[in-house]
C-alpha positions in Angstrom: -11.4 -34.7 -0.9 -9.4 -33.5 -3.4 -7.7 -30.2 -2.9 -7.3 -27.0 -5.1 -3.7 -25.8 -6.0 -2.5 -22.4 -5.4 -1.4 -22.3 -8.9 -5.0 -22.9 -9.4 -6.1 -19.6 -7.4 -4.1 -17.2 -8.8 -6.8 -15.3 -10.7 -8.9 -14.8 -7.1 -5.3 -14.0 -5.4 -4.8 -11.5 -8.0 -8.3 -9.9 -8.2 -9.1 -9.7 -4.8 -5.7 -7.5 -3.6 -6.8 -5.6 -6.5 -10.1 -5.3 -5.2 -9.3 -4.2 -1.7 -6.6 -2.3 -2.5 -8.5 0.1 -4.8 -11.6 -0.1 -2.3 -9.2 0.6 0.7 -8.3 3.9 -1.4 -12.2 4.6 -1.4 -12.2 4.3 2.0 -9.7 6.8 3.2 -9.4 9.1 0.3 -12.9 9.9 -0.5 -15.2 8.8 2.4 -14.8 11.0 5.4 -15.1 8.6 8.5 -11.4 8.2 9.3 -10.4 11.8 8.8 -10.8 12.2 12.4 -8.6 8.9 13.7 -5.7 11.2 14.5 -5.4 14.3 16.5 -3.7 17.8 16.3 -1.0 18.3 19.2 -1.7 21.6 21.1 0.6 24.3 19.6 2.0 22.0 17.4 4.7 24.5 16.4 6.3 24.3 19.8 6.2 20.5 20.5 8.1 20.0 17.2 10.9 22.9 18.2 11.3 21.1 21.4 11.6 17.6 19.8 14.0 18.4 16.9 17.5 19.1 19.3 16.9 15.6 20.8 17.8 13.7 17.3 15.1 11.1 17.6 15.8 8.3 15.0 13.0 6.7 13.3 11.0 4.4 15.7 8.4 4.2 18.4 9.0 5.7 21.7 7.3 5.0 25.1 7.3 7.6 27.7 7.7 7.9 30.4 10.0 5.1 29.6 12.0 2.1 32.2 14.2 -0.5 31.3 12.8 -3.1 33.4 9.8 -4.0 35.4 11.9 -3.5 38.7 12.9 0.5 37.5 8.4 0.6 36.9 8.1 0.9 40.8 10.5 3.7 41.7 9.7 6.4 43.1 10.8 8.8 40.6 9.3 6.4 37.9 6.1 6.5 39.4 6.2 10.4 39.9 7.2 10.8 35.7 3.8 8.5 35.7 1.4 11.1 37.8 3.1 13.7 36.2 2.3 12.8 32.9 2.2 12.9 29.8 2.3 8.8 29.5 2.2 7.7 26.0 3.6 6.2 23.2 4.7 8.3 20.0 5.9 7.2 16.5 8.8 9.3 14.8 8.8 8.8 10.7 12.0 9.7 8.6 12.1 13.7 8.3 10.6 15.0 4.8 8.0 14.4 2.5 6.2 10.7 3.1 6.9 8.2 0.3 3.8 7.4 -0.3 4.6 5.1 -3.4 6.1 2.6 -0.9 3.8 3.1 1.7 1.1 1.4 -1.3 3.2 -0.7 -2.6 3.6 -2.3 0.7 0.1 -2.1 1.2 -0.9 -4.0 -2.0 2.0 -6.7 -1.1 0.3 -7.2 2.2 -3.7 -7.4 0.6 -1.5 -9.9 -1.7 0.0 -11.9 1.2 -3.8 -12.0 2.7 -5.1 -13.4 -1.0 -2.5 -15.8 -0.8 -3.5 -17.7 2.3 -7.1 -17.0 2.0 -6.2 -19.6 -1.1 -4.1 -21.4 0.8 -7.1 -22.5 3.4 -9.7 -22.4 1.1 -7.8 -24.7 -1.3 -6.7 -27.0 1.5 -10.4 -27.2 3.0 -12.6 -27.0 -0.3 -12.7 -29.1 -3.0 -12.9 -28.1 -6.7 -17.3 -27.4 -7.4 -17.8 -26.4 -4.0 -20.5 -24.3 -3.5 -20.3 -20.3 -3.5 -21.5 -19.7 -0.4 -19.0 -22.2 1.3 -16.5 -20.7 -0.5 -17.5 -17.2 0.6 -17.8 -18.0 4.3 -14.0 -19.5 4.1 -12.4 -16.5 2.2 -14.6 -14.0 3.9 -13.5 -15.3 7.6 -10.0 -15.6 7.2 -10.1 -12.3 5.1 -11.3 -10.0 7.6 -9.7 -11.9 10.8 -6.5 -10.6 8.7 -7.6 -7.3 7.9 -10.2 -6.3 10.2 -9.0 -8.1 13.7 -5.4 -7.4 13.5 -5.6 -3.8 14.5 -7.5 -4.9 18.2 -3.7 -5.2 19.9 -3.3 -1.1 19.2 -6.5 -0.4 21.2 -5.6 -2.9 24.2 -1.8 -2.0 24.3 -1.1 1.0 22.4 -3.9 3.8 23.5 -5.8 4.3 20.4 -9.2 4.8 20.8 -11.7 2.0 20.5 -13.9 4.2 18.0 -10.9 4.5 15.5 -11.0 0.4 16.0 -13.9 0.1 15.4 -13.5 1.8 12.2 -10.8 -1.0 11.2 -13.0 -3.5 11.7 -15.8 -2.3 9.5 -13.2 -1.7 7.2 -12.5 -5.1 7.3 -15.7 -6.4 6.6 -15.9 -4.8 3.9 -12.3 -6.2 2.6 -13.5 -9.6 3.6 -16.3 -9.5 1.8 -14.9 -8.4 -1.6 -12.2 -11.0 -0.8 -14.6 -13.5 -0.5 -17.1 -12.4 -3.6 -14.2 -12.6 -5.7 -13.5 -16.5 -4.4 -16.4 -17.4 -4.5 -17.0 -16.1 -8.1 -13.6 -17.3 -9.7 -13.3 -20.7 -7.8 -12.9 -23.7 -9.9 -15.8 -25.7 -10.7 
């Protein structure tokens, strides 16, 4: 079977991050169903006065936190743990967000997913293949990448399985623009 180049697919690449990128914008700036997927801290105020003396750097933070699985069973480890709180918290650079490099790393990664949703579908499908084969190849590896990835934050890192949930709606919904646009703009 003859393959299709990348060089081949850089119209779909293209298109489709430009596709789910301005879709993805829908999706959280105008629809309301994630405006709940993070919660207010109780007396807010006060949790950020206690948390600005410790000069936390940038990073993620477990707590209560061990160094090794043998410091897990101590007693005072396991008292921190009935204690609680247990959880995991991220700390962002003080200030305003950038939030021209938080897209623009966003659109490089819906980018990255174009390119080896070309990469497979131009290794596995020849040149005239039908639209519908086309669509189920994008489509799958599409949403696997944008939809499936967020699973590991439910199972290891607390969030709840309705926020998800919510990912992997959203995307479907990338994947299936991802794969209309293949299946549209692939070489006859």
């Amino acid at each position: 079977m003859e393959m299709v180049s990348l060089t081949t697919l850089w119209l779909p690449i293209l298109l489709s991050a430009v596709v789910v990128f301005a879709a993805s914008s829908i999706i959280h700036m105008v629809l309301p169903y994630h405006r709940g997927d993070y919660k207010k801290v109780p007396n807010e105020d006060k949790m950020l006065e206690a948390l600005r003396p410790l000069g936390m750097v940038p990073g993620t933070y477990h707590f209560p936190h061990c160094a090794s699985q043998k410091d897990m069973r101590t007693p005072e480890h396991m008292e921190k743990l009935k204690k609680g709180p247990v959880g995991l918290m991220t700390i962002f650079p003080s200030g305003m967000p950038n939030m021209g490099k938080y897209l623009l790393c966003w659109f490089l990664y819906c980018l990255a997913v174009s390119f080896f949703v070309a990469y497979l579908a131009g290794r596995t499908l020849g040149p005239g293949t039908a639209n519908l084969a086309v669509f189920r190849v994008a489509g799958t590896v599409a949403f696997v990448a944008y939809g499936l990835g967020m699973t590991h934050e439910s199972i290891w890192g607390g969030r709840a399985w309705s926020t998800t949930f919510k990912f992997y709606f959203d995307g479907l919904v990338y994947g299936l623009l991802t794969a209309g646009v293949f299946g549209w703009l692939w070489p006859r």
